[in-house]
C-alpha positions as CSV (number, residue, x, y, z in Angstrom):
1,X,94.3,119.9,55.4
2,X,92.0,118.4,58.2
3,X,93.9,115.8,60.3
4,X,93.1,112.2,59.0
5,X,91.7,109.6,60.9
6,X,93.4,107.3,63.2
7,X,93.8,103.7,61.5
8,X,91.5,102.0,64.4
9,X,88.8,105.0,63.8
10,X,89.2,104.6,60.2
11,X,88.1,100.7,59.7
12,X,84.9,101.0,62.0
13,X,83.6,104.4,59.6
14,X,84.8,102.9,56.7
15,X,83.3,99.7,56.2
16,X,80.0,100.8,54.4
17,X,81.9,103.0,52.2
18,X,84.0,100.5,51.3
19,X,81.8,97.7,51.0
20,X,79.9,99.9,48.5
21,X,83.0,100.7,46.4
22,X,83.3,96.9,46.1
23,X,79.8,96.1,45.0
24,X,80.4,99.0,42.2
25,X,83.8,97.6,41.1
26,X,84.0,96.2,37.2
27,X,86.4,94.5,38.3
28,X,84.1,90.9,38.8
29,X,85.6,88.0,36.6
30,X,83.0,86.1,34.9
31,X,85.4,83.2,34.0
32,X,85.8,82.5,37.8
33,X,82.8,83.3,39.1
34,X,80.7,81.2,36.7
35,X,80.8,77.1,37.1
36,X,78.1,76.7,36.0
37,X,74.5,75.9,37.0
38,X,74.6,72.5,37.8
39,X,72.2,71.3,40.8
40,X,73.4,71.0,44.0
41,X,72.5,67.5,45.5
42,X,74.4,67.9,49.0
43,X,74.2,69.8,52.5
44,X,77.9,70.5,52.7
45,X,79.6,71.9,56.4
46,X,82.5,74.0,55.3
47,X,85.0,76.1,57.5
48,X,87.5,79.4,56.8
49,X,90.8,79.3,58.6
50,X,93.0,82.5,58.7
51,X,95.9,82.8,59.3
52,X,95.9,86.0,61.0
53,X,92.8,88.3,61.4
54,X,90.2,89.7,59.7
55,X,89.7,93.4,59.6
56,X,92.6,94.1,56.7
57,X,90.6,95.3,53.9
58,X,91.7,93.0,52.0
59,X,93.4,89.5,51.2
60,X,91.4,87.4,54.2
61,X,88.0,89.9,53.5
62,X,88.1,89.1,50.8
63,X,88.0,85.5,51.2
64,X,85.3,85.4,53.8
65,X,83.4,87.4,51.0
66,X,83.9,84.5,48.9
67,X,83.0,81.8,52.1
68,X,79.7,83.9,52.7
69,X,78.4,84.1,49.3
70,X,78.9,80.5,49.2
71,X,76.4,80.3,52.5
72,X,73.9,82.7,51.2
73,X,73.4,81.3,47.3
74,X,74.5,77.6,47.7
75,X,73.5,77.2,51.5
76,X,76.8,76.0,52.9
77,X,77.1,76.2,56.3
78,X,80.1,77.9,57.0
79,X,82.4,78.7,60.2
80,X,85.3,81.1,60.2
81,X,88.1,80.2,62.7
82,X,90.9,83.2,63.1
83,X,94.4,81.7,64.0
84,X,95.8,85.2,65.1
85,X,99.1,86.7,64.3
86,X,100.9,84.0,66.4
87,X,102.6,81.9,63.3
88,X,103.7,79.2,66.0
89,X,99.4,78.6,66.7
90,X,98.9,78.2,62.6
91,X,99.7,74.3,62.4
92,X,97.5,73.4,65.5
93,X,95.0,75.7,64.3
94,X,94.5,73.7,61.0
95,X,95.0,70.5,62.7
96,X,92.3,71.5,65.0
97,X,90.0,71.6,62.2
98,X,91.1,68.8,60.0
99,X,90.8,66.0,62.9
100,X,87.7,67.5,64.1
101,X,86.2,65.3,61.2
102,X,83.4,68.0,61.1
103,X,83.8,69.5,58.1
104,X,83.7,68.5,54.4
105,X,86.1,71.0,52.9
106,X,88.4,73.1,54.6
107,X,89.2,76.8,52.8
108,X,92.7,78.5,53.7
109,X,95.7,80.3,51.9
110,X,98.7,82.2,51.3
111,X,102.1,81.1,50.8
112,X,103.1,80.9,54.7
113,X,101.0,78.2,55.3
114,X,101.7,76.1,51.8
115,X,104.2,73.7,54.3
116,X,101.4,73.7,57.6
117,X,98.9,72.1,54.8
118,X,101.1,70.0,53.0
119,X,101.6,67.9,56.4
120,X,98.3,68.3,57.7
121,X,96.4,66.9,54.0
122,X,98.8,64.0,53.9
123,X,98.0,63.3,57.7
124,X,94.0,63.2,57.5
125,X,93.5,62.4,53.8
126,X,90.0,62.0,53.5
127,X,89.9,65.8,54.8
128,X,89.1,67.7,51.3
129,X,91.1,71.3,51.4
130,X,90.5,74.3,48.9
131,X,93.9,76.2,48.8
132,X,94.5,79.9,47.6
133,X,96.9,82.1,46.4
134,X,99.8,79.1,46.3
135,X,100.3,76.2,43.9
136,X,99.9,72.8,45.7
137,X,99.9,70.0,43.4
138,X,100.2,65.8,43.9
139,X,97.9,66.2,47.2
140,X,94.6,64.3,45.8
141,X,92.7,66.0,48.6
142,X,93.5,69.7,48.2
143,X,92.7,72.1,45.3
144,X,94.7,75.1,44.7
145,X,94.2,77.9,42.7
146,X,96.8,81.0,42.5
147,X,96.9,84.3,40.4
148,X,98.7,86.1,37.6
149,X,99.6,88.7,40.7
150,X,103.0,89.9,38.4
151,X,100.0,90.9,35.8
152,X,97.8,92.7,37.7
153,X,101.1,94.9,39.1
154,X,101.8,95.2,35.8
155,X,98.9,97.2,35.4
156,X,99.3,99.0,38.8
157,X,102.6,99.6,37.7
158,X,101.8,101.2,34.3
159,X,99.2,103.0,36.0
160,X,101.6,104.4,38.6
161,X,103.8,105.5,35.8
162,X,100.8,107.3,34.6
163,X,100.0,109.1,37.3
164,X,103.5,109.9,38.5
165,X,104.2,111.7,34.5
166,X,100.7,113.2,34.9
167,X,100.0,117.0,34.4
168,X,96.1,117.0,35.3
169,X,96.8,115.5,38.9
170,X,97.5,118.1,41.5
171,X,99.0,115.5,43.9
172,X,102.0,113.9,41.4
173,X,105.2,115.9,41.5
174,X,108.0,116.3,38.6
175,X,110.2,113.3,39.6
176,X,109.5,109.7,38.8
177,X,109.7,108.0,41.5
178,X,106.9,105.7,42.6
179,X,106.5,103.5,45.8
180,X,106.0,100.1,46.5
181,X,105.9,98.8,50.3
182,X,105.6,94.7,51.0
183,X,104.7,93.4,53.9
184,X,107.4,90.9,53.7
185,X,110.8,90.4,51.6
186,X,108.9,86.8,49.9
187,X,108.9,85.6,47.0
188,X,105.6,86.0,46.3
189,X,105.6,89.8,47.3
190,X,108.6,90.2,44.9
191,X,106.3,88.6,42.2
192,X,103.9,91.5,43.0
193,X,106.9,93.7,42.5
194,X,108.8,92.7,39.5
195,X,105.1,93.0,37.5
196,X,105.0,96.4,39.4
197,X,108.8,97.4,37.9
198,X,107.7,96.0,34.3
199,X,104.7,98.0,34.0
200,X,106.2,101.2,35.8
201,X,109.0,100.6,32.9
202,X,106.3,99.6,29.6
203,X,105.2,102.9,30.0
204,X,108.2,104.9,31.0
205,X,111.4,103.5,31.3
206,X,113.1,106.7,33.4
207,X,110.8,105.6,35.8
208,X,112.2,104.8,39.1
209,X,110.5,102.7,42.5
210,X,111.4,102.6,45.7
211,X,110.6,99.5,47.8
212,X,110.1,98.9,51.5
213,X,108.9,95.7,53.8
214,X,107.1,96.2,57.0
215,X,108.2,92.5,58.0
216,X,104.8,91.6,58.3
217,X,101.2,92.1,57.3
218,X,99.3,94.0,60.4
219,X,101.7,96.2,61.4
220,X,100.1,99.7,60.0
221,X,101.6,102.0,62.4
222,X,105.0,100.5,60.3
223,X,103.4,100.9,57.3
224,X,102.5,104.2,58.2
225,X,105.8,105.6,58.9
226,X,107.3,103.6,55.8
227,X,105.1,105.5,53.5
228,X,105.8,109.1,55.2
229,X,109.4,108.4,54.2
230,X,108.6,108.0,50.8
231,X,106.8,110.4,50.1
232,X,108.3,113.0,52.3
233,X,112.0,112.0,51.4
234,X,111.5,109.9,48.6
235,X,110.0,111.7,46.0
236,X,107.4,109.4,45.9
237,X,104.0,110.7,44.7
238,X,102.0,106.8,44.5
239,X,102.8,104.1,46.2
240,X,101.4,100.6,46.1
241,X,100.6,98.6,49.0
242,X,101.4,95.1,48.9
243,X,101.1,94.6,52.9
244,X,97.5,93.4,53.5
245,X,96.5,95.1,57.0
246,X,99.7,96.7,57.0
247,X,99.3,98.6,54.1
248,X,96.4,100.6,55.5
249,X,99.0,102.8,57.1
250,X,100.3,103.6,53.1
251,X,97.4,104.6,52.6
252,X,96.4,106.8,55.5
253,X,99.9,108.4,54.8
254,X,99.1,109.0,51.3
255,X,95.8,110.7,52.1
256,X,97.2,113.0,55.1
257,X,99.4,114.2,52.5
258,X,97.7,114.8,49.6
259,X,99.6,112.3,48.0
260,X,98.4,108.6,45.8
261,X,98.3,105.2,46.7
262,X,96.9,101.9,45.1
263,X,94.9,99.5,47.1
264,X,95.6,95.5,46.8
265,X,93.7,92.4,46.8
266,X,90.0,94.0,47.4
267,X,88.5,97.4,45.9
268,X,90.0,100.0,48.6
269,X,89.2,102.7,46.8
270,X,86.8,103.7,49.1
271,X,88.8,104.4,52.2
272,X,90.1,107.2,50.9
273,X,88.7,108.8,47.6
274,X,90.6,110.8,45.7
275,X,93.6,109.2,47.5
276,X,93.4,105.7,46.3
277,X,92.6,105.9,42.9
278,X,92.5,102.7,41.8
279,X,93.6,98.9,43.7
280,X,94.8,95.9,42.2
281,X,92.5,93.3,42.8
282,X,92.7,89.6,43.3
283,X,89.5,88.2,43.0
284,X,89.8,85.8,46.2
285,X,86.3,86.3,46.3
286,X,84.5,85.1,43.2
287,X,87.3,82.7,43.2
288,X,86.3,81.1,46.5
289,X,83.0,80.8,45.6
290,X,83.6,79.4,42.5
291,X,85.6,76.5,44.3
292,X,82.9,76.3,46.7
293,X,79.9,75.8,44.1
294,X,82.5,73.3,41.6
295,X,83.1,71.5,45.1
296,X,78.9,71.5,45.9
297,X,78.6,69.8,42.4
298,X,81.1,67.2,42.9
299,X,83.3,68.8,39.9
300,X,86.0,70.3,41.6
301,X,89.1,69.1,40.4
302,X,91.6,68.0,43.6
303,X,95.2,67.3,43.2
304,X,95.3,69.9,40.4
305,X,96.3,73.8,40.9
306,X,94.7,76.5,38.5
307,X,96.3,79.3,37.5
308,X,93.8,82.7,37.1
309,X,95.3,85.7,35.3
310,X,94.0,88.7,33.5
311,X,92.3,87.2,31.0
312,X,90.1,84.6,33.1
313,X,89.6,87.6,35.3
314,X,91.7,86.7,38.1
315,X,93.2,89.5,38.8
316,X,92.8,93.3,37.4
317,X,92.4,97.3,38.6
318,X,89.3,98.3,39.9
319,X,87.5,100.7,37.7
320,X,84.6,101.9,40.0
321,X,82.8,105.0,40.3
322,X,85.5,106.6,42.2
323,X,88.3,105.4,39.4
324,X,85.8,107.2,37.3
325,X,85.6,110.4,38.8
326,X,89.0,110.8,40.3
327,X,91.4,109.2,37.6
328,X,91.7,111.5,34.4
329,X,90.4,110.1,31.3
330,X,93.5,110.3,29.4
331,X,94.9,107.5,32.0
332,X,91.7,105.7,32.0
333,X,92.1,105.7,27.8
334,X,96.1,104.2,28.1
335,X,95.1,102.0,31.1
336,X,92.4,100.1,28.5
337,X,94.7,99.9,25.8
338,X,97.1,98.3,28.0
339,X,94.8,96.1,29.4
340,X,93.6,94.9,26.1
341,X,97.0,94.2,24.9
342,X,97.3,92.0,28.0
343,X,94.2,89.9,27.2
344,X,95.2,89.8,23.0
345,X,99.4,88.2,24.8
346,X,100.7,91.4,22.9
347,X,102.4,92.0,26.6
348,X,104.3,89.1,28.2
349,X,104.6,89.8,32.2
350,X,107.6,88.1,33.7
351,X,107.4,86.4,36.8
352,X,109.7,85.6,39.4
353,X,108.4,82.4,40.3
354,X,109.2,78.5,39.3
C-alpha cells in the first residue's frame, strides 16, 4: 500500500476533490434551503465568527459555505473573523464584533460558545445574532437553530452495522466492532453517539462500539493515533469521526490501512474514496443561508430556536457519486428503507439532551 499523505499535504490537494464531492451530494435539504422568494429590500453588512479555524473540512466550512452563498445570491456583505483555538480569546472576539456597531447580524455557533453569546446579546441588544447548532431561546435578538444530530448517527450507525456484517467489502473483518472517536466528552458529542449506538443496534444488536475523545477538535495527529488503536487493536473496521479538524486524522488512519471511516458535518467523502464511504451531514450550510435570506426579508423569527431533523432535511448521509460506486447496493437498498422509515416516525431516535 503507497504511504498516505501527511494531514498538512492532504488539505491543500484535497480541496477541489472535495469541494466537488459536496456539489454532487443528494444530500441538499429543500425544507431549509428554501424561504422563499420574497424581495430583498435591504443592503445588509453581516460577519462570521469562529471559534477556532477554518481549514476542518467540516463544521466551520461548512458554515462559511453557508455565509458565502448568502454574499454571492443575496449580496450580503460578509467578513469572517477566526478567534483561534485560544477559548480564553472567544468572549473578546465576539465582543469585538458586537460593540463595533458595524454589523447587522452576527453568524456564530456550537455549544462552547452558547454562555459567551448569552452575555454578549443581553449586553448589546440591538446587535441581531444567528446562532447554530445549540438551542438559545428568551434572547429577542438571537435566532438559533440546532439539528436532529442523534438521527443522522442513527443512520451512520445502521450504516456502520452494515458495513461491519458485510461480505462484499474487502476492508470489514468478522468481528463487530465499530468505532466512534469525539473530539470532546460533551454532551452534544454523546448526542452524536447514543444515535450512533441506536442505529449500530436497529440493525444488529451484537454489535459492539468503541469510543474515544481527542479532548478537542484540531488535534489530528491525536485523532490519528486514536483511530490506529482501533483499528489495529480494536477490531474496529469503520469508525466515525465526530472531531471536526480532528477527525481528519480518523480518517487518514482509516485509509493508510485499508480500513472505513464516515465523515461528519460536510460531504468528506472525497478525501479519501473508497475509504470514506459515506459522512453524516449537517447541513450548516443551506441552513445558514436560509437564516441569512429569512433575515434579508425581515422574516426571521428571533427569540425562537428551530429544530432541523431528517425529515426537514437537516441532517442525513451523503449519497454522492462516490457512495454510489463504493458502497454495495445491498447497503445502499437497507440504508433507504431505513431512511424512509425515519421520515414515515416508524423509528423514534432517542436523544440525550433536555
Amino acid at each position: 500500500m503507497k504511504k498516505s499523505l501527511g494531514i498538512t499535504a492532504l488539505l491543500l490537494l484535497s480541496v477541489l476533490v472535495f469541494l466537488a464531492g459536496c456539489g454532487k451530494s443528494t444530500t441538499t435539504p429543500a425544507n431549509t434551503a428554501s424561504p422563499g422568494k420574497a424581495a430583498i429590500t435591504k443592503k445588509i453588512n453581516a460577519a462570521y465568527f469562529v471559534n477556532g479555524t477554518l481549514g476542518d473540512k467540516g463544521f466551520f466550512d461548512s458554515a462559511q459555505r453557508g455565509v458565502k452563498q448568502a454574499s454571492e445570491t443575496l449580496g450580503i456583505d460578509v467578513k469572517t473573523v477566526e478567534g483561534g483555538t485560544n477559548q480564553a480569546d472567544w468572549p473578546a472576539g465576539l465582543e469585538s464584533l458586537a460593540s463595533s456597531g458595524k454589523y447587522d447580524v452576527i453568524v456564530l455557533g456550537t455549544s462552547q460558545m452558547t454562555d459567551i453569546i448569552k452575555d454578549v446579546a443581553k449586553r448589546y441588544e440591538k446587535q441581531k445574532f444567528i446562532f447554530f447548532d445549540e438551542a438559545i431561546t428568551g434572547l429577542p435578538n438571537v435566532y438559533s437553530m440546532t439539528y436532529s444530530q442523534n438521527e443522522g448517527s442513527f443512520m451512520a450507525g445502521a450504516f456502520a452495522a452494515l458495513v461491519t456484517t458485510s461480505t462484499e467489502l474487502k476492508g470489514a473483518n468478522p468481528e463487530k466492532v465499530i468505532g466512534f472517536i469525539g473530539g470532546m466528552d460533551i454532551p452534544i458529542i454523546n448526542d452524536f453517539k447514543a444515535g450512533y449506538e441506536q442505529g449500530a443496534k436497529y440493525v444488529d444488536p451484537a454489535i459492539s462500539v468503541v469510543a474515544s475523545y481527542v479532548g478537542d477538535f484540531a488535534n489530528a495527529p491525536k485523532g490519528k493515533e486514536l483511530a490506529l488503536a482501533q483499528y489495529n487493536s480494536q477490531k474496529v473496521d469503520i469508525a466515525f469521526n465526530v472531531a471536526g479538524g480532528a477527525g481528519l486524522g480518523l480518517l487518514e488512519a482509516g485509509n493508510s490501512l485499508g480500513k472505513y471511516s464516515i465523515g461528519v458535518d460536510s460531504n468528506q467523502n472525497g478525501l479519501y474514496p473508497g475509504s470514506v464511504l459515506t459522512s453524516m451531514v449537517k447541513s450548516i450550510d443551506n441552513s445558514v443561508l436560509r437564516a441569512l435570506t429569512l433575515y434579508s426579508q425581515d422574516r426571521l423569527g428571533f427569540g425562537k430556536n428551530e429544530v432541523l431533523g431528517i425529515k426537514e432535511g437537516g441532517v442525513g448521509l451523503a449519497k454522492d457519486d462516490l457512495y454510489n460506486k463504493n458502497v454495495p447496493k445491498a447497503i445502499q437498498d437497507k440504508i433507504m428503507e431505513i431512511e424512509d422509515k425515519l421520515n414515515k416516525g416508524e423509528i423514534k431516535v432517542q436523544t440525550t439532551l433536555k
